[in-house]
DRENDO-1510 file (C-alpha; in Angstrom, 1 decimal, always signed):
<recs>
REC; n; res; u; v; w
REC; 1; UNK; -12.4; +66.3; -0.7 .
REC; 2; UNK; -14.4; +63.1; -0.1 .
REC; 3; UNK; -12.5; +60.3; +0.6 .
REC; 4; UNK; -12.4; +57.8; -2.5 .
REC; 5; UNK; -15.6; +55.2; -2.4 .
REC; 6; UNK; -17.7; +57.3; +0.1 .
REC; 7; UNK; -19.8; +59.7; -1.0 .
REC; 8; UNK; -22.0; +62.5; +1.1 .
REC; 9; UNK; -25.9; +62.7; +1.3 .
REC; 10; UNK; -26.5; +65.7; -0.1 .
REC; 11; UNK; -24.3; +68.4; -2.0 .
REC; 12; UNK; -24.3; +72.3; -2.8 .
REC; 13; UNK; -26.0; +73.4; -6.0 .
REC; 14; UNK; -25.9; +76.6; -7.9 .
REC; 15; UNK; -29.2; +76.6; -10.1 .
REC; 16; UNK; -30.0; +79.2; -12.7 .
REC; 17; UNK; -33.9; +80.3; -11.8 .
REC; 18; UNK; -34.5; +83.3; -14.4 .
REC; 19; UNK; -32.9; +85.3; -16.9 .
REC; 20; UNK; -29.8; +86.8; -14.5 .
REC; 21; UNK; -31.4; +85.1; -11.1 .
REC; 22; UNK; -29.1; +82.7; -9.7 .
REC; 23; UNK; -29.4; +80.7; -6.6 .
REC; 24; UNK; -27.9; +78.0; -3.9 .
REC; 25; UNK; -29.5; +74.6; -3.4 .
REC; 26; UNK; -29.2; +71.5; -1.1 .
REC; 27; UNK; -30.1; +68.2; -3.0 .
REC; 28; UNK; -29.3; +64.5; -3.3 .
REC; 29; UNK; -26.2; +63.7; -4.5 .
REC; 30; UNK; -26.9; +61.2; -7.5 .
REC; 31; UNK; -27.4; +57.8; -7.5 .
REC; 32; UNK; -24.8; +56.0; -10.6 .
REC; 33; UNK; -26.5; +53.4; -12.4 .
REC; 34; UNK; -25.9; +50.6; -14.8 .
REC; 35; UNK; -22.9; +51.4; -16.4 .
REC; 36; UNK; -22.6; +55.2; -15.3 .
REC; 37; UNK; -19.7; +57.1; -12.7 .
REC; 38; UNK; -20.6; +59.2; -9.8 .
REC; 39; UNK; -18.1; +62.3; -10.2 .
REC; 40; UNK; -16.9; +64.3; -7.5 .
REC; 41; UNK; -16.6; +67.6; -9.5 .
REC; 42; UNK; -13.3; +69.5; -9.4 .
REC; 43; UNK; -13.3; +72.4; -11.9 .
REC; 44; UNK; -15.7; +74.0; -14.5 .
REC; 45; UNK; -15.0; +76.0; -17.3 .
REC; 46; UNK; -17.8; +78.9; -17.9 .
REC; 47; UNK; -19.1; +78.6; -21.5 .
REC; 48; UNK; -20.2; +81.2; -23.8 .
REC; 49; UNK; -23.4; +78.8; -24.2 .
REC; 50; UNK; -23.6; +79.3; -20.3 .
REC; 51; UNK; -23.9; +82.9; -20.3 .
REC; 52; UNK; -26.3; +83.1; -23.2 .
REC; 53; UNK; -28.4; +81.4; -21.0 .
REC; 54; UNK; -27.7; +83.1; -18.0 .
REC; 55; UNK; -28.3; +86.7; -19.5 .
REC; 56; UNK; -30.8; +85.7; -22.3 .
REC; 57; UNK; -33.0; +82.5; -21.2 .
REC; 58; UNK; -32.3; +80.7; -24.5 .
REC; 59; UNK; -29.5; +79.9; -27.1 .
REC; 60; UNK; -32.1; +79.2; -30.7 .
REC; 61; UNK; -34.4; +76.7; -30.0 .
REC; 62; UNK; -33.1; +75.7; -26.5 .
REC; 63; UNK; -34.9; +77.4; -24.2 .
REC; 64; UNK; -34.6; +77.8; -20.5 .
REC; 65; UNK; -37.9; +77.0; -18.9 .
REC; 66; UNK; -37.9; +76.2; -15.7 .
REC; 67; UNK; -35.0; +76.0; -12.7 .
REC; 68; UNK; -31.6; +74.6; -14.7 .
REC; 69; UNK; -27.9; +74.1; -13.8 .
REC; 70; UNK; -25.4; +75.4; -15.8 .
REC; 71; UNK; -22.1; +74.1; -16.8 .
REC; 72; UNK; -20.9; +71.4; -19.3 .
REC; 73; UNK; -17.2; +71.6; -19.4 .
REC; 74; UNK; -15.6; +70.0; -16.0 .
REC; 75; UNK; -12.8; +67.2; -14.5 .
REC; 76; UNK; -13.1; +65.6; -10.9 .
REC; 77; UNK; -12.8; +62.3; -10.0 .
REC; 78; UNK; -14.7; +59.0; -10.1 .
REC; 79; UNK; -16.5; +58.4; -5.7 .
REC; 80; UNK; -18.4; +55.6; -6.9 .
REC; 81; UNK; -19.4; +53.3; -9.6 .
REC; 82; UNK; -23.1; +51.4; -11.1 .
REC; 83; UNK; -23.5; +47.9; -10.2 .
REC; 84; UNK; -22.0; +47.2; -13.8 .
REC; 85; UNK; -18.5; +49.3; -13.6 .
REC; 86; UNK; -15.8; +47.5; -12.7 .
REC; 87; UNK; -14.5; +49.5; -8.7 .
REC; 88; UNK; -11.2; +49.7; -9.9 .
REC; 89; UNK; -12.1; +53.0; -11.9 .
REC; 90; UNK; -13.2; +54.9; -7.8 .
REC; 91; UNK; -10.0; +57.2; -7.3 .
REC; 92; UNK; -9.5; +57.9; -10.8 .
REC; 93; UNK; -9.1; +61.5; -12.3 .
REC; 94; UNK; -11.5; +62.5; -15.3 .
REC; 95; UNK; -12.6; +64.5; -17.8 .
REC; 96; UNK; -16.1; +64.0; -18.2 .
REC; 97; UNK; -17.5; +64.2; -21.8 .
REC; 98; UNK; -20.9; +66.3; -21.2 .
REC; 99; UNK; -23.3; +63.9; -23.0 .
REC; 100; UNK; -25.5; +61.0; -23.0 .
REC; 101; UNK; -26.5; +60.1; -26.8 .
REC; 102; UNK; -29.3; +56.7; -26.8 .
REC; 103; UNK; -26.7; +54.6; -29.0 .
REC; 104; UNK; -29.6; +53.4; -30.8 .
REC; 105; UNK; -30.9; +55.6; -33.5 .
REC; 106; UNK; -29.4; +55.8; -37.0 .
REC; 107; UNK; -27.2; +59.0; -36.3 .
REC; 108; UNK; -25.5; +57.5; -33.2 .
REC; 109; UNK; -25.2; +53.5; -35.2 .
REC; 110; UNK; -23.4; +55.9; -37.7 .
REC; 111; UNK; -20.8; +57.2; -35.5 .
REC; 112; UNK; -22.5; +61.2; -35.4 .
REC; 113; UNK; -23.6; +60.6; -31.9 .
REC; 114; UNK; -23.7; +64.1; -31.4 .
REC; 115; UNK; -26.4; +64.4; -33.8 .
REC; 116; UNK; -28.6; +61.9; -31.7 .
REC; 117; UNK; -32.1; +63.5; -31.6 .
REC; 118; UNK; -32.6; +62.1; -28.3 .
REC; 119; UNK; -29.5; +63.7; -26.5 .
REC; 120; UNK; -29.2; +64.6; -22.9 .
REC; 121; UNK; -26.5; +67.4; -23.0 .
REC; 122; UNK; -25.4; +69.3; -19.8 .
REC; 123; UNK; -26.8; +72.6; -18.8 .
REC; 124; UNK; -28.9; +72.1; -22.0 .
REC; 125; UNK; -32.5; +72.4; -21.0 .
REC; 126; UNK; -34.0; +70.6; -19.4 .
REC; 127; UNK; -30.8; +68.6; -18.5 .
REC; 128; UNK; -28.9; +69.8; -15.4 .
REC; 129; UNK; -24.9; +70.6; -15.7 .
REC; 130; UNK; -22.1; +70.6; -13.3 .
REC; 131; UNK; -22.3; +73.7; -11.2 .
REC; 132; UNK; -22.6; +71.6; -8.6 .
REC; 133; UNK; -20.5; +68.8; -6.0 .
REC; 134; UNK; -21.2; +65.9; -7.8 .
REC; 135; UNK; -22.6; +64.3; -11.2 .
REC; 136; UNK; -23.0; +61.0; -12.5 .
REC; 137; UNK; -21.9; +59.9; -16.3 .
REC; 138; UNK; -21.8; +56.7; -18.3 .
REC; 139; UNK; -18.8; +55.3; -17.5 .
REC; 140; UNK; -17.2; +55.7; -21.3 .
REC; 141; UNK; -17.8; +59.6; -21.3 .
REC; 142; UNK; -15.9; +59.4; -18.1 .
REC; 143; UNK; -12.4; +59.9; -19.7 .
REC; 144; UNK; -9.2; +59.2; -17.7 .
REC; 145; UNK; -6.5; +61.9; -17.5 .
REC; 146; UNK; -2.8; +62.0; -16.5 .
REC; 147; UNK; -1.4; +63.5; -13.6 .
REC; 148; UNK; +0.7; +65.6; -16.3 .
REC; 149; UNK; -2.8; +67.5; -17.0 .
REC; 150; UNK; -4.1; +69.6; -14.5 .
REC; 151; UNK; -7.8; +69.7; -13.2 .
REC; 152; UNK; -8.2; +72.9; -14.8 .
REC; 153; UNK; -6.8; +71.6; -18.1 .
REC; 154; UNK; -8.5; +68.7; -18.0 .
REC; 155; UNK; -11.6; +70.5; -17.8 .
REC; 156; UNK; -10.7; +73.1; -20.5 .
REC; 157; UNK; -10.8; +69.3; -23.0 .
REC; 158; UNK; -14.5; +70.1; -23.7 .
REC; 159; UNK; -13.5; +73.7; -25.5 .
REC; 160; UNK; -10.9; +71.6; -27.4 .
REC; 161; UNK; -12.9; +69.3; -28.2 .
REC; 162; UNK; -14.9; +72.0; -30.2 .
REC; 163; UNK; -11.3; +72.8; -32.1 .
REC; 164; UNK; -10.7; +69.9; -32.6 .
REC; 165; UNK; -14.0; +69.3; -34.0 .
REC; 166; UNK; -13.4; +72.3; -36.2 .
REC; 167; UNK; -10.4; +71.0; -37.4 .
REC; 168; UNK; -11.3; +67.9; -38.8 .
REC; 169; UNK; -14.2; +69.3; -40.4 .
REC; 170; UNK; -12.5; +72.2; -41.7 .
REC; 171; UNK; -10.3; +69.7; -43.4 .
REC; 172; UNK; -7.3; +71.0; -41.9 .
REC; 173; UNK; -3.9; +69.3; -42.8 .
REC; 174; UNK; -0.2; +70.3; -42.8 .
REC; 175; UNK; +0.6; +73.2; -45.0 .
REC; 176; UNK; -2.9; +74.4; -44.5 .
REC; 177; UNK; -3.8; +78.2; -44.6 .
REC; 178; UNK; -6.7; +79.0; -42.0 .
REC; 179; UNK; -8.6; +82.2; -41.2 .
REC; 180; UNK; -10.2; +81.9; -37.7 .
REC; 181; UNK; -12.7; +84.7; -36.8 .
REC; 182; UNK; -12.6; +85.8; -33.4 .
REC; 183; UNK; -9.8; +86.0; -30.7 .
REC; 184; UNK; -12.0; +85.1; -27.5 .
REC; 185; UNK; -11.9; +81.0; -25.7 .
REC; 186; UNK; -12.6; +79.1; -28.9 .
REC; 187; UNK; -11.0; +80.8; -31.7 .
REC; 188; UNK; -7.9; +80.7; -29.5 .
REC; 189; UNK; -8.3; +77.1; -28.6 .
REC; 190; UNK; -9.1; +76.3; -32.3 .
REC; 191; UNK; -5.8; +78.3; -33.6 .
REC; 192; UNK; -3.9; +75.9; -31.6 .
REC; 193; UNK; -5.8; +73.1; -32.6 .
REC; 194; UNK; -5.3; +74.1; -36.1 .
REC; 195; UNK; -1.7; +74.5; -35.3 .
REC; 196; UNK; -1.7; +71.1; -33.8 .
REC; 197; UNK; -2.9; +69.2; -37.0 .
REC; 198; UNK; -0.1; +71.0; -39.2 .
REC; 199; UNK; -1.6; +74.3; -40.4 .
REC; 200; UNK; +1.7; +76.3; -41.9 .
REC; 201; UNK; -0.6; +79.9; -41.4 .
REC; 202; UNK; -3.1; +80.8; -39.3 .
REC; 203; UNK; -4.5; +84.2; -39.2 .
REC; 204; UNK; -7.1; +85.4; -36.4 .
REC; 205; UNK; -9.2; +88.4; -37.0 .
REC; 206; UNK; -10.5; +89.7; -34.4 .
REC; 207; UNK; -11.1; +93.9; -33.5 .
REC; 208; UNK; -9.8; +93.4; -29.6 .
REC; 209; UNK; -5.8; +94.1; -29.7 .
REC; 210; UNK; -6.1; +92.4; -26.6 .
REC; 211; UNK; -7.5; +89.4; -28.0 .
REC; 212; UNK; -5.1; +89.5; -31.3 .
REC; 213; UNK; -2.2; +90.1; -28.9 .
REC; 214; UNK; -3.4; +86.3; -27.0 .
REC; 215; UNK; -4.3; +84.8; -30.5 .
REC; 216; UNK; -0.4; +85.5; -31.3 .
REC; 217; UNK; +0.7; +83.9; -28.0 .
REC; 218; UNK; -1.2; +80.6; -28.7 .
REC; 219; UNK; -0.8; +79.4; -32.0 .
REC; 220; UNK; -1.9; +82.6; -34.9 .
REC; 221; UNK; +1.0; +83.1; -37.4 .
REC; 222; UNK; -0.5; +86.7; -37.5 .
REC; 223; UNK; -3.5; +88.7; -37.1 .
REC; 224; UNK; -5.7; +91.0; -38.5 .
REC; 225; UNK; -8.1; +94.3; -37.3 .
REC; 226; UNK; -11.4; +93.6; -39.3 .
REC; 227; UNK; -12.0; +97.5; -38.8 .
REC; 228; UNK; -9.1; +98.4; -40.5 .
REC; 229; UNK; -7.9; +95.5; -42.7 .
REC; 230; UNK; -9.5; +92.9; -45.3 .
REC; 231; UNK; -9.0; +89.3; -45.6 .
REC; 232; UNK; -10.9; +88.9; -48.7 .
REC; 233; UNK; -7.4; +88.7; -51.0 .
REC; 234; UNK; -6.2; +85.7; -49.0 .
REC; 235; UNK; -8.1; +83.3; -50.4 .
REC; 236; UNK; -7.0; +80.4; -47.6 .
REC; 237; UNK; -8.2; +77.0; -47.5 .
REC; 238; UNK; -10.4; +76.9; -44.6 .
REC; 239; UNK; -12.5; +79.3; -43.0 .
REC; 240; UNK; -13.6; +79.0; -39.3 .
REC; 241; UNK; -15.6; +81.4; -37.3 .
REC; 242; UNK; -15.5; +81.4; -34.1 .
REC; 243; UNK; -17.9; +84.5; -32.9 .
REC; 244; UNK; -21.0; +84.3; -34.8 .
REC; 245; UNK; -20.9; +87.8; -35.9 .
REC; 246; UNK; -22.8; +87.9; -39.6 .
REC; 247; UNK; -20.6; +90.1; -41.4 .
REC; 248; UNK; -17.6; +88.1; -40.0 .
REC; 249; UNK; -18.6; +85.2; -41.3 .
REC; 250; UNK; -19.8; +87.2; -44.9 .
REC; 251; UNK; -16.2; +88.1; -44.7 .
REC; 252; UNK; -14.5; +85.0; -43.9 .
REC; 253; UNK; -16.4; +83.0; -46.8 .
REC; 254; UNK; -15.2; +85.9; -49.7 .
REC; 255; UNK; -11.5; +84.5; -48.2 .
REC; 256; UNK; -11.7; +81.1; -48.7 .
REC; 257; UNK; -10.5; +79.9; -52.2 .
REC; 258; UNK; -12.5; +78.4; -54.9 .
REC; 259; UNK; -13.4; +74.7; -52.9 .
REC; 260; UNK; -12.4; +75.6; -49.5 .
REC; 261; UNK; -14.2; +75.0; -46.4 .
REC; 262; UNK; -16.1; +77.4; -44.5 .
REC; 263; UNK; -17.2; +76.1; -40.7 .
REC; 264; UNK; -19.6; +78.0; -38.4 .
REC; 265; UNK; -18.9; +77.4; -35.1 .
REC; 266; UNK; -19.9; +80.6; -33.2 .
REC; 267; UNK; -23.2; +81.3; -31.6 .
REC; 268; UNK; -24.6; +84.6; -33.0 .
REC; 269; UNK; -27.3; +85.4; -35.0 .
REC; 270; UNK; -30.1; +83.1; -35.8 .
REC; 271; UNK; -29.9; +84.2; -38.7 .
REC; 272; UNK; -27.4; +85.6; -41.7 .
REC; 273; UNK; -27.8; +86.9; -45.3 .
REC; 274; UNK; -25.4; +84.3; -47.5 .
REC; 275; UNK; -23.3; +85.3; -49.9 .
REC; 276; UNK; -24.7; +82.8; -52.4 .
REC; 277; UNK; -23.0; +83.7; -55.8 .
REC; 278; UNK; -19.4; +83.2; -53.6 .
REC; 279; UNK; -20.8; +79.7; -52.4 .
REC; 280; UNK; -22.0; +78.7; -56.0 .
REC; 281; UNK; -19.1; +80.0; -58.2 .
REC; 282; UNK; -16.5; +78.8; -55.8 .
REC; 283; UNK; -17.8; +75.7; -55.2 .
REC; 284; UNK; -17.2; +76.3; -50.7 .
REC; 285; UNK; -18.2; +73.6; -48.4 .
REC; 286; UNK; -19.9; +74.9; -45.7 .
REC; 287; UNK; -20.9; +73.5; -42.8 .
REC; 288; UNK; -21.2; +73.6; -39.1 .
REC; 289; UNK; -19.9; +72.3; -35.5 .
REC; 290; UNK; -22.6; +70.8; -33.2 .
REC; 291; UNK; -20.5; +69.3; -30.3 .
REC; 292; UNK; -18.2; +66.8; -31.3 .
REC; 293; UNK; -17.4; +63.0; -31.1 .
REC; 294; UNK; -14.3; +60.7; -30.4 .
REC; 295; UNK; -12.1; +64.2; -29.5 .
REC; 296; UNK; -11.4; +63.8; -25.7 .
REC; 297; UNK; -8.4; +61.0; -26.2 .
REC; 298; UNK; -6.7; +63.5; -28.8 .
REC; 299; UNK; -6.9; +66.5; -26.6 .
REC; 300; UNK; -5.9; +64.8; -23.9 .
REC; 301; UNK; -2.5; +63.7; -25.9 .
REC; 302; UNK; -2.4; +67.1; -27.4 .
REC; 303; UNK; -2.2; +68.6; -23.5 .
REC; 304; UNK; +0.1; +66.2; -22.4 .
REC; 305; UNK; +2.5; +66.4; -25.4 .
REC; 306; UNK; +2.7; +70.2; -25.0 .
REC; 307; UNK; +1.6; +70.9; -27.9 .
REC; 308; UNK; -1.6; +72.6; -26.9 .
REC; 309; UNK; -1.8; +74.9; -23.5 .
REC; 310; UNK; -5.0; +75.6; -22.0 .
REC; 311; UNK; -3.5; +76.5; -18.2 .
REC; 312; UNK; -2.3; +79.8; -19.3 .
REC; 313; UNK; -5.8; +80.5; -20.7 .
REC; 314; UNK; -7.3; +80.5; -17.5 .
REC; 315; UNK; -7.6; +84.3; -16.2 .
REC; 316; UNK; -10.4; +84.1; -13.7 .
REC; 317; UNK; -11.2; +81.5; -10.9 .
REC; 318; UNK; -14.5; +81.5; -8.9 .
REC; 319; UNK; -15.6; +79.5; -6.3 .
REC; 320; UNK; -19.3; +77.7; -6.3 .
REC; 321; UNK; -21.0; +80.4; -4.4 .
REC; 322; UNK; -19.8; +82.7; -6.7 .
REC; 323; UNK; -21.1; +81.6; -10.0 .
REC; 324; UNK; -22.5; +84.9; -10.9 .
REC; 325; UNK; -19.6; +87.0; -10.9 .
REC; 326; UNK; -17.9; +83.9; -13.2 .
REC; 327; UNK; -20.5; +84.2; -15.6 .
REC; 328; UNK; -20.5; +88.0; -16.0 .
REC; 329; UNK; -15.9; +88.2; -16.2 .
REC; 330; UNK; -15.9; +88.2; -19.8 .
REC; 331; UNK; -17.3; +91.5; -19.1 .
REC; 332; UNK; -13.8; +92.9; -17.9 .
REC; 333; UNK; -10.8; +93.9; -19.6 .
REC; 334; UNK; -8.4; +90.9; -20.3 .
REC; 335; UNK; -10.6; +88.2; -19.6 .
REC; 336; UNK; -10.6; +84.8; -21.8 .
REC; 337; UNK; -11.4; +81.7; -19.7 .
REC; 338; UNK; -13.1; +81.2; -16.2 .
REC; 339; UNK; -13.1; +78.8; -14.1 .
REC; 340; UNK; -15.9; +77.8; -11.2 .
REC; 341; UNK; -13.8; +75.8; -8.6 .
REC; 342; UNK; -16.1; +73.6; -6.8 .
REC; 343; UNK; -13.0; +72.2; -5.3 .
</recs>
């Protein structure tokens, strides 16, 4: 590890250059300006998003194009600082918030900065991610951490960030009953999310018994085997899915109660046939999760507090040079979270 406020020349860069064609690079490490952090980079989580685009070149209209990194969801700690950060922050540990909206247009002077048209979002093309020694952040998306919360956890904030996300917009309050579709990395981080802001049941569905077996373990009240078992009688608040599959999500909506919330969170399909007499005659909000905003401070006291655990999720670890095989573990048998140690 470099010593805090010096930095190395050059670092160690995994690049994605085709559709399953990875590869090792040697470039300059960046430059922080203005207000941003140069990050030393610790741990990164491997994102569903990361092997879309590692096996199929695109995720909707994002398409990979040319040489990218992959990576978004990572912890380290701040080596140096822009001429406008105070030093102080060098030798802090972070989790770093994967985006860079412009803070000028009307989404972001309305608070939905993730909605900024102009946003430069890790390992979204064409913007490089973290699979790699060091990156540089504005210095507010740079978001200290106790020593309580582990690198790996503090990476693992950007997946619950997305719960989180799916809990507020899923409108989830104490004595709330949720159905969460799939068991994998998110639906389990959103069941304890949900769990966190007070739902009194939360079911997962999810065909894997594997899967329903870790769903039980953090934070589902019970679970359910789509292939054998329907959830359209329970008629529970809020609806989340969480794997993008298009008759999970058919399903899910005929469970929600007359105006309950439906949120899409998985990446699936591009497209899927709604049930619109369900949506009309029950009145359903539905809507979507596209990132998040303001969630890192909450997850962080939702790790520290105990009452979420994202350690225990972690059941692979992969150094840099081996990026491909951490990409390509939710492939085998009890798999849920990798991790890419870069240090």
């Amino acid at each position: 590890m470099t010593p805090a406020g010096t930095v190395a020349a050059s670092m160690r860069v995994s690049v994605l250059l085709g559709q399953k064609a990875l590869g090792m690079e040697e470039r300059a490490v960046p430059v922080p300006e203005g207000d941003q952090v140069l990050v030393e980079v610790s741990k990164v989580g491997v994102c569903g998003s990361d092997v879309h685009y590692y096996r199929d070149g695109r995720i909707g209209p994002f398409v990979v194009d040319a040489p990218l990194v992959l990576g978004h969801e990572l912890s380290g700690r701040i080596v140096a600082v822009g001429p406008n950060v105070d030093r102080s922050r060098i030798g802090q540990r972070v989790a770093v918030e994967p985006q860079k909206p412009c803070r000028r247009c009307s989404q972001c002077k309305a608070g939905r900065y993730n909605l900024c048209p102009f946003m430069e979002f890790y390992a979204t093309p064409p913007i490089d991610g973290a699979f790699c020694e060091y990156v540089a952040i504005e210095e507010d998306f740079a978001h200290p951490v106790p020593d309580s919360i582990s690198d790996e956890a503090a990476a693992l904030l950007e997946p619950l960030s997305v719960g989180i996300a799916a809990a507020r917009k899923g409108r989830i309050v104490p004595g709330s009953r949720v159905l969460i579709a799939g068991g994998g990395p998110i639906g389990v981080i959103t069941a304890q999310a949900a769990r966190a802001f007070g739902a009194a049941e939360i079911i997962v569905s999810d065909p894997v018994a594997d899967r329903r077996k870790m769903a039980e373990r953090f934070g589902a009240t019970s679970t359910v085997d789509p292939t054998k078992e329907s959830t359209t009688d329970l008629q529970v608040d809020c609806f989340i899915d969480a794997c993008g599959i298009p008759a999970a999500i058919v399903a899910g909506m005929e469970s929600v109660r007359g105006a309950g919330t439906v949120v899409i969170v998985g990446t699936g399909s591009d497209t899927v046939a709604m049930p619109i007499p369900t949506i009309m005659n029950k009145e359903l909000n539905v809507t979507g999760v596209f990132r998040y905003t303001d969630t890192w401070p909450l997850g962080a006291h939702l790790v520290a507090t105990g009452q979420v655990e994202l350690d225990p999720l972690v059941t692979g670890r992969f150094g840099l040079d081996d990026v491909e095989n951490a990409l390509n573990a939710d492939l085998l048998p009890g798999s849920l979270k990798s991790i890419v140690a870069v240090r």
